[in-house]
C-alpha positions as CSV (number, residue, x, y, z in Angstrom):
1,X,26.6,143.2,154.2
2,X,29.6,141.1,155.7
3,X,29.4,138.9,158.6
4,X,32.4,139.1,160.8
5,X,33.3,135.8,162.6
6,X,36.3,133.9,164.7
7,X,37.8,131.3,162.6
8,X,39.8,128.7,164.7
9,X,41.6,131.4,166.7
10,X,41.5,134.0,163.9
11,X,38.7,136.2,162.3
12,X,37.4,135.9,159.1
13,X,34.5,137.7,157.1
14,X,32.1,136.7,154.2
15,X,29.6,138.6,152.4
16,X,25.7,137.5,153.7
17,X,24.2,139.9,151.4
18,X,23.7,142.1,148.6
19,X,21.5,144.8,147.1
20,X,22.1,143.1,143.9
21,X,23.4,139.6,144.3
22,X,22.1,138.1,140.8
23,X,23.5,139.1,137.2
24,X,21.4,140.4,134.7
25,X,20.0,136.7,133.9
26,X,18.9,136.7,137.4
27,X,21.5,134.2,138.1
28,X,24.0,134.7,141.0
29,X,26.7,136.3,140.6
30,X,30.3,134.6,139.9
31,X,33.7,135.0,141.2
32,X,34.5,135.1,137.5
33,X,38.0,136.9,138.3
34,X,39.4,134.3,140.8
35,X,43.0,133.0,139.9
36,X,42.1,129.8,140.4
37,X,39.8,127.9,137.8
38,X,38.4,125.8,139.9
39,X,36.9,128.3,142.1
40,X,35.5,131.0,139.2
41,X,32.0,129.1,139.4
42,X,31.3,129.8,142.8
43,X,28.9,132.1,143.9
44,X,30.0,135.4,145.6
45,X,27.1,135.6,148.0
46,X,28.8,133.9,151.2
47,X,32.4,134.2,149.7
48,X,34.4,133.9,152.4
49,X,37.0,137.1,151.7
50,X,38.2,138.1,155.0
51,X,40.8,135.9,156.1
52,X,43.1,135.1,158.9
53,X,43.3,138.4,160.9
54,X,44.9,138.3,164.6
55,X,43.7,140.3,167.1
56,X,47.0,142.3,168.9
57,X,46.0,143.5,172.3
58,X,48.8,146.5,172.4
59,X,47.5,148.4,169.8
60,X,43.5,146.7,169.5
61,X,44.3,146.3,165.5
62,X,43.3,143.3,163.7
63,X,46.2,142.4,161.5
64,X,48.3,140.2,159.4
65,X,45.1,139.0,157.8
66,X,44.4,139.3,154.0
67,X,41.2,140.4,152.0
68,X,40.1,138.7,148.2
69,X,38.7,141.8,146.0
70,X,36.2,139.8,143.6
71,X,36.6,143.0,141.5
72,X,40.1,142.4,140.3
73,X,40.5,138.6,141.5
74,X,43.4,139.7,143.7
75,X,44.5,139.3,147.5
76,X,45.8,141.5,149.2
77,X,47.2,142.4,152.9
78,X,44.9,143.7,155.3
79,X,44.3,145.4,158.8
80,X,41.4,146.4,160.6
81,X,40.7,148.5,163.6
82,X,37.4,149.4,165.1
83,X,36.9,153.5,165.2
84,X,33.8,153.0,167.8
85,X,31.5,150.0,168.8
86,X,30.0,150.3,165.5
87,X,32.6,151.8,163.0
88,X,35.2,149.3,161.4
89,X,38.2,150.8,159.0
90,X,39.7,148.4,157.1
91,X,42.7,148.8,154.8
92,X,44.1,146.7,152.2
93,X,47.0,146.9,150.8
94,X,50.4,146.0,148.3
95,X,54.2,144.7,149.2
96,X,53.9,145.4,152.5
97,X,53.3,149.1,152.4
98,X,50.8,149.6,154.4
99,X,50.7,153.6,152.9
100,X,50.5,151.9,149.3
101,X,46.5,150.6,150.0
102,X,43.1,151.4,150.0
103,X,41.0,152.1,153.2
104,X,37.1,151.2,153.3
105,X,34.8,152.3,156.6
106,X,32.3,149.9,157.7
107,X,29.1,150.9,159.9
108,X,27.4,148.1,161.7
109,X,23.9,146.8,161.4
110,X,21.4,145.5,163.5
């Protein structure tokens, strides 16, 4: 599950839970693939990985933010947009192409 929150006058997202949030040593799981070192030891359970995303009242996208994939250590460019009051599409995606990306749908829990 991911919590979506205002950050400063942004949004931002972290992940607040897991089916399966411990490795097979019943530890937690790692951001093992992070670029940065210092940061491969911290826990992925409330990783912030949403990040920066403005909301544009012309076209009601949330956009120029970026998302972290803890799969592949990477960051990539992001928008979101909100199908219905509980459906969220988000799409990452590569050198500015937003057709050259991946799209996840969301559903909202209570």
């Amino acid at each position: 599950k991911v919590k979506i929150y205002r950050c400063g006058d942004n949004y931002c997202g972290k992940i607040i839970w897991s089916e399966n949030p411990n490795d097979e040593n019943g530890q937690p799981k790692l951001d093992f693939k992070n670029p940065s070192q210092t940061k491969r030891h911290q826990p992925v359970m409330g990783l912030q990985f949403i990040n920066d995303f403005n909301f544009d009242t012309a076209t009601g996208e949330w956009k120029d933010g970026t998302i972290y994939n803890v799969q592949d250590g990477r960051t990539y460019s992001a928008y979101m947009n909100l199908l219905d009051d509980n459906t969220l599409k988000l799409t990452g995606y590569v050198l500015g192409m937003r057709w050259l990306g991946q799209t996840v749908t969301w559903t909202r829990v209570k």
